[in-house]
N, C-alpha and C positions, 0 to 999 in steps of 0.2 A: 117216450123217453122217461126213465128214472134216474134218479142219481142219489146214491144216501150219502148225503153229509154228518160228518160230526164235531158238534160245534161246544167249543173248550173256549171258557172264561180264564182271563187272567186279566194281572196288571201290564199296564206299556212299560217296554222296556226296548232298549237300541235293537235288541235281538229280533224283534219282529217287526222291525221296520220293513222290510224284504223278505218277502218269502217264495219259498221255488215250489214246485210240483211235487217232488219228495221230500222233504226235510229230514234228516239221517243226521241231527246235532251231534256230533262225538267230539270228546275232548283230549286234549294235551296238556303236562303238565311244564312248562320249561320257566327256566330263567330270567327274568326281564331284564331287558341293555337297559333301558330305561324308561322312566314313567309313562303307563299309560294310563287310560282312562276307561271306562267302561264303552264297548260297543266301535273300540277304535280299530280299523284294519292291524293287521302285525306283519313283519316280514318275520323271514327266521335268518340269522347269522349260522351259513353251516359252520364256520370256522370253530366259532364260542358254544353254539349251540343255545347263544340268547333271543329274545325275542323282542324286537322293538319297532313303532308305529311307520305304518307305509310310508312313504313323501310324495309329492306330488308325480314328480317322475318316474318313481320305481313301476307305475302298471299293473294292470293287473296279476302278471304272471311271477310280481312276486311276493302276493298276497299268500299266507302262509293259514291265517286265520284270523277270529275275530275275539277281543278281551270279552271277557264273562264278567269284569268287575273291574274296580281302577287298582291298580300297582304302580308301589315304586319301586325304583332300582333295585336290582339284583333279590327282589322275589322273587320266588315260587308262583309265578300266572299261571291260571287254568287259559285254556285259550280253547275254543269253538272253531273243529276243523272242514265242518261242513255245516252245509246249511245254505244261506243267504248268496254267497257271492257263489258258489259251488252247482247253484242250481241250474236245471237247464232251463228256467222261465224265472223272473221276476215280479212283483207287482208292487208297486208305489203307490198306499193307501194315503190317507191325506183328509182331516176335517182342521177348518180354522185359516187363520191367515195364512196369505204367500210369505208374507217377510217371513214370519216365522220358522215354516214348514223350509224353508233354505236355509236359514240360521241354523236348525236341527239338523239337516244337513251335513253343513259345512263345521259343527262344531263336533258331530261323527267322524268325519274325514270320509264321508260317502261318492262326496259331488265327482270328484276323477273316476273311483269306480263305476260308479252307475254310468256315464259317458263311455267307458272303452268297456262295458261289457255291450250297452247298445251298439256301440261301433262295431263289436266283433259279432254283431247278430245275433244275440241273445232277444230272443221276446220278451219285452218290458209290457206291464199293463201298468197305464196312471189312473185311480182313480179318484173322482171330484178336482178335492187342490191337489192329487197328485197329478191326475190331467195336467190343470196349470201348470205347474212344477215344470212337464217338458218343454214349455214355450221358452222362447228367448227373455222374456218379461211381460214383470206385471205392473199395473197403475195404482195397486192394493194400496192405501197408505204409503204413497212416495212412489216413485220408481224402483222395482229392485231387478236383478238377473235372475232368468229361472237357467234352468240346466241343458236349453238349447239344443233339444236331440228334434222340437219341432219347430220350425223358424213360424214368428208371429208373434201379436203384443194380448194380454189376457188385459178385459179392459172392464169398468162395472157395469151390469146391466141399467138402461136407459130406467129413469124413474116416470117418465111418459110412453106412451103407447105409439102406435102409427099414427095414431089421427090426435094423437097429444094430449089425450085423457089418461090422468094422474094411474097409475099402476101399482102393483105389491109389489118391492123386491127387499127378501129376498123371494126368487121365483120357486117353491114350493108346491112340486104337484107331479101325478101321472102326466106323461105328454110322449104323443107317438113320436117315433122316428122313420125320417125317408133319408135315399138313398142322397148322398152330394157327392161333390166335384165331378158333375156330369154322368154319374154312373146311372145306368138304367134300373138296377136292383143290386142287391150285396155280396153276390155271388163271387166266390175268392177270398173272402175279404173275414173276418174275424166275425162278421153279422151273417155268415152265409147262411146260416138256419135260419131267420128272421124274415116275414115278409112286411113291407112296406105298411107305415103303420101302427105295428106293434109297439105298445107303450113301455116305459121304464120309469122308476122315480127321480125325481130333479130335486134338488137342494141348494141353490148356491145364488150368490148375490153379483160375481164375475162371470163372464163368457169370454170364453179363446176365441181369437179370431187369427187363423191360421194366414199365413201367407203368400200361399200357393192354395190356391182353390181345389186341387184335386186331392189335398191333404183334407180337405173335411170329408170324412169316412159318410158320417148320416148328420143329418138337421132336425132341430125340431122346429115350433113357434113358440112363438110369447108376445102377446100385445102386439101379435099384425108383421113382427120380424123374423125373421128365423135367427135361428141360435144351434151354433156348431155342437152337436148332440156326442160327439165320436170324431179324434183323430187318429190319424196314423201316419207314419212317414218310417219308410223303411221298417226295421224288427219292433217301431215302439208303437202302441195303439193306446189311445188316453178317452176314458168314457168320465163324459162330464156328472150324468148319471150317476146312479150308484148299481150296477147287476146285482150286486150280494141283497138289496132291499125289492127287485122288479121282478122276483118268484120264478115261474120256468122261464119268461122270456133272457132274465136275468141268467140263468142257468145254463140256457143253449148259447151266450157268449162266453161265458168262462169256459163252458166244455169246450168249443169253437177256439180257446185262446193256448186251451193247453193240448190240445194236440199240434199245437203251432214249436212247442218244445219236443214233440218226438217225430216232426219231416228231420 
């Protein structure tokens, strides 16, 4: 298997928090009801023809597009009418703290839609802290609420071993993954090309710890315990890993993840 990537530097911005399988950015120019902010969901007023930030309630369906930059009232917004929310896949990348990586969130006005596109079966990929991210919570610096599309607490990795000799974390290294929650191999599953075994890169100083056991897709070890490598629960699959750093093995999941956007 080959697959040619091409791989385009930039700065972070709200815009690519979420990205889909084709990204087709096109824009609009409309009127703003009122202030928004960069990267904030928009609905569209057909009445007025202005455009002003989603609310909790409104849902997906009546997401119109997404700010290019902050406006206030009764400008001229550029507004982004495809892309992100538009996609037929999703993926929720993620380095740094949980609190944060929520706060970025919630201060996008993401958190409702990420939740009712996964409700409505859109394939979500989390990856690292975005893994964490779909758990109900993390013990990161306090308690906070993750975004709850996997039920279970992300908690830090133990700084002893099994047998209670002192450990690295954070946990930094190749490490195989085998099959969990009772499955005999990966077949079906977002790892279907993978056989038992095959390594990915690890990075991270928290592990998820799901709370349905058949919700841990694969495992790996560390210091004598396994460590949830891979979840999923319904359309969302969260690799604690990173695929984009674990070369073809890395490769044959993503391919694996986005034909899960064209059943």
């Amino acid at each position: 298997m080959s697959m040619d990537l091409e791989v385009k530097k930039f700065s972070y911005s709200p815009e690519y928090l979420l990205a889909g399988t084709d990204i087709r950015v096109t824009t609009a120019v409309k009127k703003a009801g009122a202030d928004l902010k960069v990267g904030a969901p928009v609905k569209l007023d057909s009445s007025t023809g202005k455009v002003s930030p989603v609310g909790k309630s409104d849902g997906v369906a009546a997401l119109y597009g997404i700010a290019t930059e902050d406006f206030k009232a009764d400008e001229e917004a550029v507004i982004y009418l495809t892309g992100e929310f538009f996609a037929d896949a999703l993926v929720l990348p993620g380095v740094g703290a949980f609190r944060d990586g929520m706060a970025g969130l919630e201060k996008l006005g993401l958190i409702e839609p990420i939740r009712q596109k996964a409700a409505a079966g859109t394939p979500l990929l989390g990856i690292c802290l975005g893994m964490q991210m779909l758990f109900d919570e993390s013990e990161e610096f306090g308690l906070h609420k993750g975004l709850g599309l996997i039920p279970g607490r992300v908690v830090k990795i133990p700084g002893t071993d099994a047998d209670g000799c002192p450990q690295r974390v954070p946990h930094i290294s190749w490490e195989p993954l085998y099959p969990g929650g009772g499955r005999a191999d990966f077949a079906g599953t977002a790892l279907a090309q993978l056989r038992a075994g095959e390594e990915c890169y690890f990075i991270h100083s928290y592990e998820a710890k799901p709370l349905q056991d058949a919700d841990c897709l694969a495992y790996t070890t560390y210091g004598g315990r396994q460590i949830c490598a891979a979840a999923t629960h319904g359309s969302v699959l969260g690799c604690q890993f990173h695929p984009e750093k674990s070369g073809e093995v890395g490769m044959k999941i993503i391919e694996e993840f986005l034909k899960s956007a064209e059943r």
